[in-house]
N, C-alpha and C positions, 0 to 999 in steps of 0.2 A: 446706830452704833454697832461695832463689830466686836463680839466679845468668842473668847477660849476659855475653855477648863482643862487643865493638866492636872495629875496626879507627880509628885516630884518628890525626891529622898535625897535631903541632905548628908553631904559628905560628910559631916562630923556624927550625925545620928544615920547609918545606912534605913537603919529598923523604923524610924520614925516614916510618918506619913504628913508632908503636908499638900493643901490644897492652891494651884495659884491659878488664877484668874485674872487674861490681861484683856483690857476691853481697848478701844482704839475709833478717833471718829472714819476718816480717810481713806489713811496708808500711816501703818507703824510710823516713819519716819515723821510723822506730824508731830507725834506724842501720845503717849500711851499711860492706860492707869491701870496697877495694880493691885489685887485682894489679895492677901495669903490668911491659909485660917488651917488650924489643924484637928479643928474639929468641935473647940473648947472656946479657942481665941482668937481678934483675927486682930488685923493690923492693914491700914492701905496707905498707898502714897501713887505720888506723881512723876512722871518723867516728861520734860518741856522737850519742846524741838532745838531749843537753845544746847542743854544740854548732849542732845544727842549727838550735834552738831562739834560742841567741845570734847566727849570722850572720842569723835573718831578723828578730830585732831590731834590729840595726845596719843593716842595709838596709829598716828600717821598713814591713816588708810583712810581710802575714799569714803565720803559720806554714803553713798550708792551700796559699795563694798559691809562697809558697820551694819546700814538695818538689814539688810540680805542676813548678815550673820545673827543679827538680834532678833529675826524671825524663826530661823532655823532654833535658837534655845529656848525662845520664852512660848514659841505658838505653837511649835511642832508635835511637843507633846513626848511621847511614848516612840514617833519615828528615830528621834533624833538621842532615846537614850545610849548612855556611855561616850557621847561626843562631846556633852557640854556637860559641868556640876554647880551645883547650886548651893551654898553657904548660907547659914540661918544663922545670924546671932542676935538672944533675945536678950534686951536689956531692961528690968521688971522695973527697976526703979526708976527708971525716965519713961518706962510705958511706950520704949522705942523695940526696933527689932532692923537688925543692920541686914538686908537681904543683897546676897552678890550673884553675878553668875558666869561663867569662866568655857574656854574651850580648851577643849582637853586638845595635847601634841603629844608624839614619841616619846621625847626628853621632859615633859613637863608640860605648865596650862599657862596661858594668857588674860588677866581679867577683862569681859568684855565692857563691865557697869558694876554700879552697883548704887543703892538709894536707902534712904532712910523711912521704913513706914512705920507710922504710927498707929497704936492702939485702938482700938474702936472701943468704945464704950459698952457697947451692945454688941458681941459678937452673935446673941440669939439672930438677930435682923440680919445679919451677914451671912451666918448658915441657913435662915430661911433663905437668902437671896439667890444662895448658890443651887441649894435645892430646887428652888424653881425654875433656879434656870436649863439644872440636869433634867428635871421634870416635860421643860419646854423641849429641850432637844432630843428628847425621848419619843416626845409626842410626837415632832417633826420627822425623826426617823424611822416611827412608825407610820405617818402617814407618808412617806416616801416608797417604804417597803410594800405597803398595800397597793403603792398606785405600780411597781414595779412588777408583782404578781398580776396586777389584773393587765399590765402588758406584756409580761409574760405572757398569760394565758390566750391573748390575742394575739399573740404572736406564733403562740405553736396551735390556735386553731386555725390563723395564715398561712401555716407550716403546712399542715394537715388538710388544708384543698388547696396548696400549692402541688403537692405530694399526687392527690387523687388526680388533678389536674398531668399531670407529667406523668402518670402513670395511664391515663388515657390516649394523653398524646405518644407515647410510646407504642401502645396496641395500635392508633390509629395508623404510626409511622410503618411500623409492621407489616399492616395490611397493605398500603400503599405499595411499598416496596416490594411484596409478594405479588400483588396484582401487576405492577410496572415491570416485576422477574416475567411471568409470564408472557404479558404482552408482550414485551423483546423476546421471548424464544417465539412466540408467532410469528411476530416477523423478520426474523433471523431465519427461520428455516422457510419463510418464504424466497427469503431471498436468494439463498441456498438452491431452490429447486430452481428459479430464474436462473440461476446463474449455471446453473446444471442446464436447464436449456440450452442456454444461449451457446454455451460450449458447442452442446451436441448440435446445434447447427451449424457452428463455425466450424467445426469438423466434418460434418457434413458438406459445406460451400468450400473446402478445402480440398475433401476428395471428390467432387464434382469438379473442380478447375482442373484438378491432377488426370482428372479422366480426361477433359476436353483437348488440354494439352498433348497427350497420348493419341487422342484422336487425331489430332492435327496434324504431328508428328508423321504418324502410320500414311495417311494422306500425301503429304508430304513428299513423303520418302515413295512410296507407290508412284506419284508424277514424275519424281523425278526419275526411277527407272524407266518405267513408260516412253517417257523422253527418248532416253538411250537408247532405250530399242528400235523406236524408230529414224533417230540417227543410224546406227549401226545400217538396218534392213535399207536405208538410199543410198548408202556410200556402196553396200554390196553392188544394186543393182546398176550405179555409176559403174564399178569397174568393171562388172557382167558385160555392160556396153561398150565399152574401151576397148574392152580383150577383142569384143564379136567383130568391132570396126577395125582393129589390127589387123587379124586372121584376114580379112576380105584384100583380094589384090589391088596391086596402085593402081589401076587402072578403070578400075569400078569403085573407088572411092571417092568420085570429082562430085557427087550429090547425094549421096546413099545418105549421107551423115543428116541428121534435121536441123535447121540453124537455128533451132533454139535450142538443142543441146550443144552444139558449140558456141552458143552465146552463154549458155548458163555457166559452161566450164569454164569460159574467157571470166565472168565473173569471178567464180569463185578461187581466182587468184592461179590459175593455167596457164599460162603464157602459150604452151605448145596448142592451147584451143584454137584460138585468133591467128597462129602459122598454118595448122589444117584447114580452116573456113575456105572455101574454094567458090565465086560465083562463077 
């Protein structure tokens, strides 16, 4: 069984204190029972599932909607004050006591229940009851609290070689990355001086072709003067020969001439060569 303790002050006495106590097997909505005591006197009753059923009829709101509400007043406690007010009227001579409880609106309150408890005989067994039971939940909330410190305490010794742990791996990350800084500048400036080679070679095999080329060039140019010179130096001594064989009279010229040089000159495009040839 699920029981609450609230402390609650009547609308008609603010100053007053009383005690109420709903207990419940389920879910509220089954049915719920009552203590109220103020300390001297108590009084209990009962609420059916029937009835709960008929008040959220007559207040034309969902079954669902009513205990939602009926839990926010009677169980909440201390959460829910100045939302809902609670109405005590003690009736001595029927040994009754008219208990209500209401939600407070802008313009005014809505009643949400209200029931008839009766008298207890023995309110000493009632205030022992409640006492034990503030007693038990005391006890439980201290054993909750212990067991929350000593997970705390496991939690921030967790904390505390999570801590050293991350704190190592840090130094370690460190070191990593200083040694891996290094080793990339080794082989960064190895590659740097490769690459500084290789240049100085390719400049090198660059003005080596430039030379060769120049060589070539100079050669070249050398033959093909060459050439011309000795072009020039046969055409002289061709027309040397011409002139000497003119000068000489027609009459000594029917053999004098060698017929390979007026075969040669018939080649080389003469016409007048092949009209001189005389056998």
């Amino acid at each position: 069984m699920e029981k609450t303790l609230s402390r609650i002050h009547p609308v008609s006495d603010p100053e007053a204190t009383y005690f109420l106590q709903v207990s419940w097997e389920k879910d509220l909505g089954t049915g719920f029972g009552i203590i109220l005591s103020d300390g001297q006197c108590a009084w209990t009753g009962t609420v059916s599932e029937a009835e709960i059923s008929r008040e959220a009829a007559d207040m034309e709101m969902s079954r669902e909607k009513y205990v939602e509400e009926l839990k926010k007043a009677l169980i909440a406690g201390e959460e829910s004050a100045g939302k809902y007010n609670f109405a005590i009227s003690r009736d001595e001579e029927n040994m009754e006591c008219l208990f209500s409880y209401e939600r407070n609106l802008k313009d005014g309150s809505f009643r949400l229940g209200s029931l008839k408890l009766q008298k207890v005989s023995s309110p000493a067994e009632v205030v022992k009851e409640l006492i034990g039971y503030c007693l038990d939940c005391l006890g439980r909330l201290q054993a909750k609290n212990e067991h929350l410190q000593k997970e705390n305490e496991r939690l921030f010794s967790d904390w505390s070689d999570v801590e050293k742990r991350l704190e190592k791996c840090v130094e370690a990350k460190e070191e990593l990355e200083a040694d891996l800084y290094n080793r990339f500048i080794l082989v960064l400036n190895e590659k740097k001086a490769k690459i500084r080679n290789l240049q100085k070679l390719l400049n090198e095999a660059k003005e080596s072709a430039a030379d060769a080329k120049c060589t070539r060039d100079s050669i070249n140019t050398t033959q093909m003067a060459t050439g011309r010179e000795n072009d020039y130096d046969g055409s002289t001594e061709e027309e040397s020969e011409n002139l000497t064989w003119a000068s000489l009279p027609s009459g000594k010229r029917t053999c004098t001439e060698p017929a390979f040089l007026s075969f040669s000159r018939g080649i080389s495009g003469d016409p007048g060569g092949f009209s001189s040839f005389r056998l």
